[in-house]
N, C-alpha and C positions, 0 to 999 in steps of 0.2 A: 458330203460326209455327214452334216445332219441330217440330212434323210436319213440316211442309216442308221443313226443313234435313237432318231424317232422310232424307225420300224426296229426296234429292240426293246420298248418298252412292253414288259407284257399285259394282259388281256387281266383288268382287276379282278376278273373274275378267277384267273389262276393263282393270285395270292392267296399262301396259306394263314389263317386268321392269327392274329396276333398270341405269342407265346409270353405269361409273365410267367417270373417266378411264384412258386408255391406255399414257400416259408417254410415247409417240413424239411425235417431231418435227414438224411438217406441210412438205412442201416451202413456202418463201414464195410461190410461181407457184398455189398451189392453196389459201393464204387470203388472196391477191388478189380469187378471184372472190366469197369473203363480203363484201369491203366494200360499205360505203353505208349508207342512213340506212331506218332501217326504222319506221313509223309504226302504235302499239297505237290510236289515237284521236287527233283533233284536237289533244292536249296531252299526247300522253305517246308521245315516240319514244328508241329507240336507235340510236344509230351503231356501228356497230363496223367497229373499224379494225386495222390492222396496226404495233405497236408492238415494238419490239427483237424483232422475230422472231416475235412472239406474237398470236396474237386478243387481241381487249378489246371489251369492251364498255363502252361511255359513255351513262349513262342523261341522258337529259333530257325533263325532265317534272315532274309530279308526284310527288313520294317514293313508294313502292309497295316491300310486300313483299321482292319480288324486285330489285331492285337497293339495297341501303343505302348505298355510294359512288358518286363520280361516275365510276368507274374499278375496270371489273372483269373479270381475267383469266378466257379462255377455255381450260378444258384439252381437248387432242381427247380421242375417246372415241368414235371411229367413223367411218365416213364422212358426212360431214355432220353431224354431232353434236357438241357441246362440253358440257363441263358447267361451270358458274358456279362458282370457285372462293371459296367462301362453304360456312359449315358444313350448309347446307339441300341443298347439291348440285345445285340444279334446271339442268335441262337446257334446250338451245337445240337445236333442229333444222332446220338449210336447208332449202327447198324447192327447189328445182330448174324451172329450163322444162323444158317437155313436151323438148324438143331436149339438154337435160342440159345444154348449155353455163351461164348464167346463174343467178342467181337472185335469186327473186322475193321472196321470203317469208320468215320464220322463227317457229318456232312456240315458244314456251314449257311446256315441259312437257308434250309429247305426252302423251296419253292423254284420260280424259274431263273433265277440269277444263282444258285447253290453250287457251293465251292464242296467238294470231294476231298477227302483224303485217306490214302489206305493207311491201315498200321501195319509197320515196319519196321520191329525192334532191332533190327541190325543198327551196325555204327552206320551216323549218316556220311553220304559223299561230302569231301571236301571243297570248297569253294574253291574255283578256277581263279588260277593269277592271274593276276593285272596287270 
């Protein structure tokens, strides 16, 4: 089983370079188009929304790694990119429609470990009983 965990580690060469925040502002017309509910698996979505001016992220789901509150500031850091203000840094990334208008997607921590999620404004599935 460690051999396997070893042969998972990837090639440093495929790390994507380090993401910080940028300090600017985002116009509010332009983290409008991030809103809505973005869905990692049947049970584990985030919303992110527009609060006093700012991204946020609202985990719902299962506890995971990468969110440890239910509410967590997004700092910009590019276009399309935020980084999770949490001492791990990990990054969010938009995807964009093909047309640029929209979007579709956000990825967690571009590179070769990156978690996906589609946006999925419907009501989410309910948690299976116990």
């Amino acid at each position: 089983a460690w051999d396997a965990v070893l042969a998972s580690v990837p090639d440093v060469s495929e790390m994507p370079p380090p993401v910080t925040p940028t300090g600017e502002r985002v116009n509010p017309a332009v983290l409008e188009a991030y809103v809505g509910d973005y869905e990692f698996n049947d049970f584990s979505r985030v919303a992110i929304r527009v609060e006093d001016g700012q991204l946020v992220a609202r985990y719902g789901g299962i506890r995971q790694l990468y969110f440890w509150e239910e509410v967590h500031a997004l700092l910009p850091a590019g276009p399309d990119r935020f980084v999770i203000d949490l001492p791990a840094r990990d990054v969010i990334a938009f995807e964009r429609e093909d047309d640029g208008d929209g979007v579709h997607a956000l990825v967690l921590n571009p590179g070769p470990w990156a978690l996906r999620a589609e946006r999925n404004d419907e009501e989410p599935t309910p948690p299976p009983a116990r």
